[in-house]
N, C-alpha and C positions, 0 to 999 in steps of 0.2 A: 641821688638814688640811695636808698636807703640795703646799710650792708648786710648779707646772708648771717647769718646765725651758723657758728661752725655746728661741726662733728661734736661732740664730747664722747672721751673712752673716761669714765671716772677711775677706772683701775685694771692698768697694766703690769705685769712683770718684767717687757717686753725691754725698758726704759726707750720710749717711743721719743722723738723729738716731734713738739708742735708741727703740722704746716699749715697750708694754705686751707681755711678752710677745716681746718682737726685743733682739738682741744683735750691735751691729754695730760693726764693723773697717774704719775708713774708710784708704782709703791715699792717702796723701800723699808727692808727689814734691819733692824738696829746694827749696826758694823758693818752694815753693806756700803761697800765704794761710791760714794757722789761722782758721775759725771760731770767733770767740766763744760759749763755750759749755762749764757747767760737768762733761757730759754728754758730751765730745765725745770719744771713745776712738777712736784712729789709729796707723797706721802709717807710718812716716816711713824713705824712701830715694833713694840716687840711681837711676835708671830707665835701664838702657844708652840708651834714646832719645836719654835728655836728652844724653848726649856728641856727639850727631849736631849740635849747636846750641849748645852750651856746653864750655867750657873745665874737666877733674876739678877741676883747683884751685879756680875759681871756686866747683863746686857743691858741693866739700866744703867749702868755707868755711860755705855755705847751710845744708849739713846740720848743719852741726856748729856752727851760731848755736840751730840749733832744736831742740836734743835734750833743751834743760829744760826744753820745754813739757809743759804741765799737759796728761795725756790720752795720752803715749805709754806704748804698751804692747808694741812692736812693732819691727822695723826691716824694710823694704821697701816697696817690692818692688824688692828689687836681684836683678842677674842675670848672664845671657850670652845673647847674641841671635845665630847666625849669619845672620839673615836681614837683619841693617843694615851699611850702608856705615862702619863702627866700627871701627877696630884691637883684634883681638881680644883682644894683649896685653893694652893700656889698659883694655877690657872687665874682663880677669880680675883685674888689678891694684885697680878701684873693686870690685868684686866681693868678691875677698880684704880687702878692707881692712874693710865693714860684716858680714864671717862674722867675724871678731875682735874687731868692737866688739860686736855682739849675743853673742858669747859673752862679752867682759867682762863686758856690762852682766846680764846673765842673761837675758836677753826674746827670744823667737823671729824669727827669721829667712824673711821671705818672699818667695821665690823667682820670679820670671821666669824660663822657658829653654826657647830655640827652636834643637830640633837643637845642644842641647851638656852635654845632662845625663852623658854621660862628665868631661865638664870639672868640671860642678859634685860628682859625686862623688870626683873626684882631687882638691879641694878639700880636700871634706868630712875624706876621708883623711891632709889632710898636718897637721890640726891635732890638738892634743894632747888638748882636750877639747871639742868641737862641741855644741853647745845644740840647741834643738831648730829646727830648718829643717823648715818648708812648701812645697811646690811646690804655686803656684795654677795654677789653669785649665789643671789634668794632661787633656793628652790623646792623651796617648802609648800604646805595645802593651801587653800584659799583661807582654812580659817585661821592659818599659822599669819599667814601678811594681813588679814584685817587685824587682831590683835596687836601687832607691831606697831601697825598705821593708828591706831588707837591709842598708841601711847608716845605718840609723834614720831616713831622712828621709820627714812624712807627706806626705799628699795632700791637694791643696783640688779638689771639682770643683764644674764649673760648667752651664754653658748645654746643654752637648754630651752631657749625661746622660740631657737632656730630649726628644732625636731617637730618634727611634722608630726601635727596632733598628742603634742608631750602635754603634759597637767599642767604647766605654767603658762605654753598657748592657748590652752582654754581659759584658762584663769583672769589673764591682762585684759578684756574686755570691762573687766568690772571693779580693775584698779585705777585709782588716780592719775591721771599722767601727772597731773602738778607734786605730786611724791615718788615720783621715777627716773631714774639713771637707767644707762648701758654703758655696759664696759665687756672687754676680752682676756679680763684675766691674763692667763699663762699660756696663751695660745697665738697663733699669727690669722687669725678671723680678723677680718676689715671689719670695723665698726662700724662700715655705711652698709652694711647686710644684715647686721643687727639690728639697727634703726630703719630700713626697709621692711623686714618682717614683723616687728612693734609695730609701724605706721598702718599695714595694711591690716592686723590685728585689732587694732584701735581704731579703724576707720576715721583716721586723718590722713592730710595729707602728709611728703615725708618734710617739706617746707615748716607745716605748723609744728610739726613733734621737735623737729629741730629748732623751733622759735621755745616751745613750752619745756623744752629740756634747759636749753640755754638760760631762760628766763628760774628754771629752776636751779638752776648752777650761781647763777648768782644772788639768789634770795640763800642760798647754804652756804656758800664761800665766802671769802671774804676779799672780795673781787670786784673790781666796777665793768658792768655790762658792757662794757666798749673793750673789756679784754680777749 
């Protein structure tokens, strides 16, 4: 009998551990504590925050102590924020620097971006061969995600799926599932409420969204389907 296809959260703060059935992406911000734990699959970046309180050099030093840790699968959530008091250069510079390593290293790239997703696709643009980037907790216009989708980068959604008659639940009807994530962020929302409300949104069932998420989890990770 052939096995269900988990949950996937692509991006918690939560630090969730796997179970039965769930498939989770915990993100980790550069000097943040690694949980012990053989089980623990993460994502690891600097967080434009983090330069509102810390020095780049310092926290790439951080990042770049913890990249051989057991359990990365991932780099982010790196970004560009115009809503912090940040030099934006300095932004795009930590920015540019982990769209390079995660395309070195081959592992996806996951994205933060408030009001500067033209900047993250001029990025995307200037390099030669870009992996695959996620923008979490999209909640931008419909022509802001086709744009994105057009220059291969997917979509993770979240919370804002779940508001009844919000612009992004009208929107998901005419997005790709094979280019979509869900995840919970910074929140304690069960992820199979997320992926319920996507499924009936998407008029699939919540069996196939879960088969087509999965399936899209490992054509972006670097994972074998039987994970």
């Amino acid at each position: 009998m052939e096995q269900a296809s988990p949950f996937i959260d692509i991006h918690t703060h939560r630090h969730r551990q796997p179970g039965q059935g769930l498939l989770v992406v915990n993100s980790i911000m550069a000097g943040e504590v690694l949980p012990e734990s053989p089980h623990f699959r993460f994502s690891l970046g600097i967080h434009p925050w983090q330069l509102k309180t810390e020095k780049a050099c310092t926290l790439e030093k951080k990042f770049i102590d913890q990249l051989a840790a057991k359990g990365l699968i991932a780099l982010g959530e790196a970004g560009l924020d115009r809503a912090i008091a940040v030099d934006f250069s300095l932004q795009l510079a930590v920015f540019s620097m982990q769209a390079e390593l995660a395309t070195a290293m081959r592992i996806p790239l996951i994205i933060h971006c408030v009001r500067s997703f033209p900047e993250i696709i001029a990025v995307r643009k200037t390099m030669q061969s870009p992996g695959e980037w996620i923008v979490h907790g999209f909640r931008g216009n419909a022509a802001t995600a086709q744009r994105l989708l057009k220059h291969g980068i997917r979509l993770s959604l979240g919370l804002a799926l779940v508001t009844d008659n919000s612009p992004l639940s009208r929107m998901i009807p005419d997005l790709p599932a094979d280019r979509l994530f869900f995840e919970t962020d910074d929140t304690d929302f069960q992820i199979e409420n997320i992926y319920l409300k996507a499924a009936a949104l998407l008029g699939l069932s919540i069996d196939s969204l879960k088969s087509q998420v999965f399936a899209n989890f490992a054509g972006c990770f670097n994972i074998p389907m039987h994970a």
